[in-house]
Backbone as CSV, one residue per row, in Angstrom:
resi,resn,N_x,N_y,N_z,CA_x,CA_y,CA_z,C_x,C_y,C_z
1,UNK,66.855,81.792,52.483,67.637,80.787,51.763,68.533,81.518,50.771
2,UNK,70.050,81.655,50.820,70.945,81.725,49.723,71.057,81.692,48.417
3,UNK,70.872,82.311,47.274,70.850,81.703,46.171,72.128,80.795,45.670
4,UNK,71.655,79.534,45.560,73.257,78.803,45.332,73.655,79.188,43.902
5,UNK,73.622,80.019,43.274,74.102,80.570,41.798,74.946,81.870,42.182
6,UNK,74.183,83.125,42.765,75.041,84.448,43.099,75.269,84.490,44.406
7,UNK,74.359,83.565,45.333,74.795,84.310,47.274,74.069,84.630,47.609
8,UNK,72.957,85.705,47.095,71.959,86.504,47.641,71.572,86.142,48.681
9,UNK,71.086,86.822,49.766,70.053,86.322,50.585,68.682,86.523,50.622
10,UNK,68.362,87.292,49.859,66.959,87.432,49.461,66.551,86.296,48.342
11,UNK,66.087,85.384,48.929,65.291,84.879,47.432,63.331,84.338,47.732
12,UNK,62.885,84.235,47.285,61.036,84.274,47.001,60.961,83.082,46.905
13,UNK,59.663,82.737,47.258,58.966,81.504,47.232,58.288,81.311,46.462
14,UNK,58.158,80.929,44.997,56.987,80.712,44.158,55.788,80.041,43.627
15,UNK,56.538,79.017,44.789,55.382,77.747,44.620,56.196,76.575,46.021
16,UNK,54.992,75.911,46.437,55.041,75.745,47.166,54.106,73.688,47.034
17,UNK,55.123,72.554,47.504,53.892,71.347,47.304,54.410,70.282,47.921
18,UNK,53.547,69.637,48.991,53.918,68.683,49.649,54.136,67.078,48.813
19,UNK,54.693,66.390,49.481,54.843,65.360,48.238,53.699,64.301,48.751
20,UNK,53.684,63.530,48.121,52.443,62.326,48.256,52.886,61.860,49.645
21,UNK,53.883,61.317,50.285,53.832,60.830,51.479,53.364,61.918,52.857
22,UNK,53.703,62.933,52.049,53.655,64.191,53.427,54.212,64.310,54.045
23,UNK,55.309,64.059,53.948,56.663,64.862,54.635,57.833,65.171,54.281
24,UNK,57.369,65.908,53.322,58.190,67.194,52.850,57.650,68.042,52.283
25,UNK,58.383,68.843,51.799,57.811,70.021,51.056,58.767,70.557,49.888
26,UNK,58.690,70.781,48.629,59.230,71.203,47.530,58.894,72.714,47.346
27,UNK,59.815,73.230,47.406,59.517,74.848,47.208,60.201,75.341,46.194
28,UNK,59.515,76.016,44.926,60.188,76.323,43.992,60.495,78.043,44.358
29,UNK,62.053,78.789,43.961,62.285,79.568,44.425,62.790,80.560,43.483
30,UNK,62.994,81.641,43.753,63.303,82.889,42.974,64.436,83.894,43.546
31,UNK,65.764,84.149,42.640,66.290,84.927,43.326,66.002,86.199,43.061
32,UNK,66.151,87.511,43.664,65.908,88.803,43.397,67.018,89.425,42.677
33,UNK,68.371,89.083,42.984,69.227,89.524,42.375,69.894,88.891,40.775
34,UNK,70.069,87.490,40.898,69.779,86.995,39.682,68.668,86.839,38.770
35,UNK,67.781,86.406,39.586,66.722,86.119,38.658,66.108,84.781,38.392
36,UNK,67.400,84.274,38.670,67.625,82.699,38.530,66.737,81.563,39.450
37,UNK,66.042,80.753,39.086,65.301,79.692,39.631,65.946,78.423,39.901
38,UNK,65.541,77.719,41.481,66.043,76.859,41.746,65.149,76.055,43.096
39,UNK,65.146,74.783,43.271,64.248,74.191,43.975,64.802,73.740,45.436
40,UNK,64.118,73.853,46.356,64.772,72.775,47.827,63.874,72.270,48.178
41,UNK,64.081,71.677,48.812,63.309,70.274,49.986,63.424,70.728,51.353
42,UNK,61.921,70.403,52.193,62.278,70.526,54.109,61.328,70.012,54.169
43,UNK,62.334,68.887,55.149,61.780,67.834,55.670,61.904,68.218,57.248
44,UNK,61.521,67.245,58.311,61.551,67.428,59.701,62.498,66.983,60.519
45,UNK,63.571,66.846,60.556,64.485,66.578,61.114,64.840,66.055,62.620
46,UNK,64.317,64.899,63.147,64.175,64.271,63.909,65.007,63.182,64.671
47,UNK,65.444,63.523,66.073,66.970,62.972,66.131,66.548,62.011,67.180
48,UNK,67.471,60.958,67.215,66.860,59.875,68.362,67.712,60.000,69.370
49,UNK,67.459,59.556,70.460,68.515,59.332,71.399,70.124,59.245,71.108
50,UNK,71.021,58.644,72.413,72.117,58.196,72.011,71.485,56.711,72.752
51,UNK,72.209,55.753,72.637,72.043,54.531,73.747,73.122,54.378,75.069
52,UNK,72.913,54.519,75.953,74.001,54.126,76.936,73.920,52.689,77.697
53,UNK,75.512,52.531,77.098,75.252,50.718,77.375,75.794,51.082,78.705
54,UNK,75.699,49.343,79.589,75.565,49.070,81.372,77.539,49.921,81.692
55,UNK,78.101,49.832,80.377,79.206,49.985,81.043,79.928,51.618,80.797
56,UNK,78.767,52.241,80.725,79.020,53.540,80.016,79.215,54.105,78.908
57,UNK,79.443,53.412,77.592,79.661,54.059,76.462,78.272,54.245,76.019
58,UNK,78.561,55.127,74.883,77.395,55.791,74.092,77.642,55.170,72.613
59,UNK,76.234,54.751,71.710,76.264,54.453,70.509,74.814,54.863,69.980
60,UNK,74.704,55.593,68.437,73.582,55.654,68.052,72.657,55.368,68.231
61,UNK,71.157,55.342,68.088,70.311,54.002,68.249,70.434,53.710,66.997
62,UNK,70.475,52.580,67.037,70.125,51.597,65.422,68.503,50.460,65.550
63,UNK,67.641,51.214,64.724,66.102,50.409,64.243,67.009,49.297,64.197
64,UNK,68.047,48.869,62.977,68.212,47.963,62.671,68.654,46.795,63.760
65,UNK,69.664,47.104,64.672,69.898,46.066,65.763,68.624,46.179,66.528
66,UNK,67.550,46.649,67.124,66.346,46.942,67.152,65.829,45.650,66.411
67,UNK,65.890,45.747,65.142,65.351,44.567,64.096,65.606,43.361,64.323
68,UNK,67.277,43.087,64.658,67.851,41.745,64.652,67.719,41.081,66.319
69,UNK,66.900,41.839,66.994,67.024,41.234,67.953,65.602,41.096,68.523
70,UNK,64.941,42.215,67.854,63.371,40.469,67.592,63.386,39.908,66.732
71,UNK,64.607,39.777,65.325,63.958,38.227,64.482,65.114,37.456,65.332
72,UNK,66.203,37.280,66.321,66.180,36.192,66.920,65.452,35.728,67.671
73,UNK,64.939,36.666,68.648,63.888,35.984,69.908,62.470,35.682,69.161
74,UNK,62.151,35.956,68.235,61.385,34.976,66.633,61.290,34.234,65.690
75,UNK,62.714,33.922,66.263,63.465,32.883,65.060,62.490,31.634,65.184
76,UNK,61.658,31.215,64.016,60.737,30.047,63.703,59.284,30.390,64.237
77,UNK,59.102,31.449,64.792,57.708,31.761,65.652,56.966,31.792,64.547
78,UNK,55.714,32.360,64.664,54.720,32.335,63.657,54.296,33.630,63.694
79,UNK,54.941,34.433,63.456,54.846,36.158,63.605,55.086,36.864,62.489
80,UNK,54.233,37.187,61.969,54.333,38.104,60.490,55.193,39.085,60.908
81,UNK,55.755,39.950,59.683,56.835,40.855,59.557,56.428,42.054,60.524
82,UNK,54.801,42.312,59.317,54.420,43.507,60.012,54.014,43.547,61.263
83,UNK,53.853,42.581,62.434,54.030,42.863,63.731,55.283,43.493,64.103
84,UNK,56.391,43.286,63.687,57.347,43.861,63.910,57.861,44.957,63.184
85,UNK,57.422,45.374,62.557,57.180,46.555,62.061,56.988,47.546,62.999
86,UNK,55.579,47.185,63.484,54.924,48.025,64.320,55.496,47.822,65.342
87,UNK,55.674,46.770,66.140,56.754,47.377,67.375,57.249,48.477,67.038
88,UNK,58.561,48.045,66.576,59.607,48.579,65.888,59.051,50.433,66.172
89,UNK,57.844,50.739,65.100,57.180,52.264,65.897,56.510,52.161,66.471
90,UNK,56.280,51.563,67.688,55.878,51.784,68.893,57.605,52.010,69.516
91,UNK,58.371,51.684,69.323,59.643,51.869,70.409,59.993,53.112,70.027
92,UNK,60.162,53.430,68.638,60.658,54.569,67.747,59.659,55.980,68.502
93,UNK,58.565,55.894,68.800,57.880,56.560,68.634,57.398,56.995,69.868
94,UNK,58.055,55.872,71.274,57.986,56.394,72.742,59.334,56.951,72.907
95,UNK,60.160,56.846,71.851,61.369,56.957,72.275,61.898,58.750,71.840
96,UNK,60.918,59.304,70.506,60.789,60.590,70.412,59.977,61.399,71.399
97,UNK,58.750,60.687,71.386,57.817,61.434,72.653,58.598,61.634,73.918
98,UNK,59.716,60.501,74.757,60.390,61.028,75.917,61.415,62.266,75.567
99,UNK,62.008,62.826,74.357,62.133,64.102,74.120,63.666,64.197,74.944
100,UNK,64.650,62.922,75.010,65.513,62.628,75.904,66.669,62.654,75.188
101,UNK,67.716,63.748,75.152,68.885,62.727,74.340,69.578,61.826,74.586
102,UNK,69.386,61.384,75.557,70.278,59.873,75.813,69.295,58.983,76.525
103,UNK,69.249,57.537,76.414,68.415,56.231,77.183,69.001,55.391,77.625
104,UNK,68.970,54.880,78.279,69.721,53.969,78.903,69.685,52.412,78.501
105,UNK,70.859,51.467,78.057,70.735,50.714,77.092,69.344,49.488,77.299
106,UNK,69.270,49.625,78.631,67.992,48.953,79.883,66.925,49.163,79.382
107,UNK,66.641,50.417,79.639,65.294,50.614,79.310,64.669,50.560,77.856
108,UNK,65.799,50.497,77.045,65.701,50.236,75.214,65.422,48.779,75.515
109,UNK,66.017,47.906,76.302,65.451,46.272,76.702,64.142,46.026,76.984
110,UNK,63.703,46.968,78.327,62.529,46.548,78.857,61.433,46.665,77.347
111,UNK,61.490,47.666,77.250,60.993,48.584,75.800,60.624,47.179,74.586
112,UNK,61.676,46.547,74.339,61.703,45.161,73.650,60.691,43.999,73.952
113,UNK,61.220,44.236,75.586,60.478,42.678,76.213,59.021,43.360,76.472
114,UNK,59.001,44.699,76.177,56.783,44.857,76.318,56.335,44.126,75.009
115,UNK,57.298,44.807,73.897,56.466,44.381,72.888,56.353,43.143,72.215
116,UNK,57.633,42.135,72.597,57.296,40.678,72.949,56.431,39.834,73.200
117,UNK,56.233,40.495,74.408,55.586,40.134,75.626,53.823,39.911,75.071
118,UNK,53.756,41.458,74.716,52.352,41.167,73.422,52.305,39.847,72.455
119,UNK,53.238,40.074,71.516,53.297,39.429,70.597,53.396,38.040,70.570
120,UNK,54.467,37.646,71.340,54.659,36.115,71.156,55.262,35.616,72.680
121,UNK,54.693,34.585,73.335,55.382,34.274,74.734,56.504,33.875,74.569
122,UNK,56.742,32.751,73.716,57.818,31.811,73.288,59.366,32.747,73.118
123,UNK,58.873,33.708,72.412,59.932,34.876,72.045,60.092,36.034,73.235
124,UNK,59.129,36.407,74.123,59.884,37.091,75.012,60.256,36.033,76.282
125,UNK,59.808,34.820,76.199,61.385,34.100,77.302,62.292,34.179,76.567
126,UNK,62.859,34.026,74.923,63.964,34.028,74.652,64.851,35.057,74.668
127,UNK,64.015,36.329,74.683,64.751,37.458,74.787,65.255,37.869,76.437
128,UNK,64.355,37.152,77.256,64.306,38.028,78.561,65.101,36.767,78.770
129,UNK,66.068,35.766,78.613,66.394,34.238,79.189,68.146,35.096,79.109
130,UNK,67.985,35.767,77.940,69.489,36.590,77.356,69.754,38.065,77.632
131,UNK,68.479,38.723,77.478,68.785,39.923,78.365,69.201,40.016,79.725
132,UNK,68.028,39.165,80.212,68.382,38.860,81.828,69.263,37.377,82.578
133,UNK,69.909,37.570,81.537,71.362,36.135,81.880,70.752,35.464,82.848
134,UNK,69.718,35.035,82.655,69.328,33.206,82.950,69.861,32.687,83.499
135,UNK,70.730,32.591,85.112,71.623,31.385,85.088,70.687,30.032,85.894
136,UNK,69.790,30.009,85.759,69.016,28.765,85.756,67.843,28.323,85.610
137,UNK,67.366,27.278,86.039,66.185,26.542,85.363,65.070,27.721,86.024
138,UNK,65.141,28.145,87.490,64.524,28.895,88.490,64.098,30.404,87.599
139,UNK,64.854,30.938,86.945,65.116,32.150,86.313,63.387,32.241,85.275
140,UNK,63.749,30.755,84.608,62.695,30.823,83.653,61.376,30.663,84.220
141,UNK,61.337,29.450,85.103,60.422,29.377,85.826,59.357,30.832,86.606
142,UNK,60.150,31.695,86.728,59.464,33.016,87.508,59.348,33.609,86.274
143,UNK,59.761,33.950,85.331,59.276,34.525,83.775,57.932,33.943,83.268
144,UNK,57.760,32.544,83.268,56.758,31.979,83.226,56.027,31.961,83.935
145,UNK,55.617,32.148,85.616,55.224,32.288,86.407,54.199,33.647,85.872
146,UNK,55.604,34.945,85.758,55.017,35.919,85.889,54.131,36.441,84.855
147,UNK,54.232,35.489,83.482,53.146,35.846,82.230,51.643,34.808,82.598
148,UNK,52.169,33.996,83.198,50.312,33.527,83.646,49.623,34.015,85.032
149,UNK,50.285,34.922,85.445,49.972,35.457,86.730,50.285,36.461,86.615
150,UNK,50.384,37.627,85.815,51.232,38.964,85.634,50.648,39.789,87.259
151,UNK,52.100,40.493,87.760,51.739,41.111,88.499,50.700,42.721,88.929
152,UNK,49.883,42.930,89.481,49.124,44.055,89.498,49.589,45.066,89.623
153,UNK,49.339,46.292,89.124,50.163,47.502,89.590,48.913,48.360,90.618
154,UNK,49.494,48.769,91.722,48.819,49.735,92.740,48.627,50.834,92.523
């Protein structure tokens, strides 16, 4: 690390302390050539995907649209926050483990409608009625079908 006072590149570590949450670290430091004391922070630096929507472009992921699109398909349900919370890292948190830089805007959907699907029925037909453009009564009917009869996997 640089001393940000003279340049150096030699500077010492003198102390060393994680903070109460645990993730970071405060390192108090020493330069050799000045003398001079000064502190940094390292944290873990953790990058998410990009999203690729159906028509090819790329956009950040955003938790937050993430957010707004289970409190619509929750809009009036009876679902505390912190269920969605925890989705929220459960998606965050399959979505570092696949170790992928880009996802496909789909599978950030399906990803949605699992944890729905747990949570509240009412709310993943509303999500899956709009993800999967619904164009009729038939549409819902096999959504409903398929949560009281879920299919087996081989």
């Amino acid at each position: 690390m640089k001393c940000p006072f003279c340049g150096e590149d030699e500077t010492q570590v003198i102390d060393s302390r994680v903070n109460e949450e645990g993730n970071s670290i405060r390192r108090r430091r020493r330069c050799g050539a000045c003398d001079k004391r000064f502190t940094t922070y390292e944290t873990a630096e953790l990058t998410m995907p990009q999203v690729v929507k159906q028509n090819g472009t790329r956009e950040e992921f955003s938790r937050d649209k993430l957010r707004v699109s289970f409190t619509r398909a929750l809009h009036k349900r009876p679902v505390p926050t912190e269920y969605v919370d925890r989705a929220l890292d459960n998606i965050v948190q399959k979505l570092l483990n696949l170790g992928e830089r880009e996802i496909p805007a789909r599978d950030l959907g399906e990803s949605v409608m699992q944890e729905l699907k747990l949570m509240d029925k009412v709310a993943y037909i509303r999500f899956a009625s709009v993800y999967r453009s619904f164009s009729d009564v038939g549409d819902f009917h096999d959504v409903i079908r398929d949560l009281d009869h879920p299919r087996r996997k081989n």
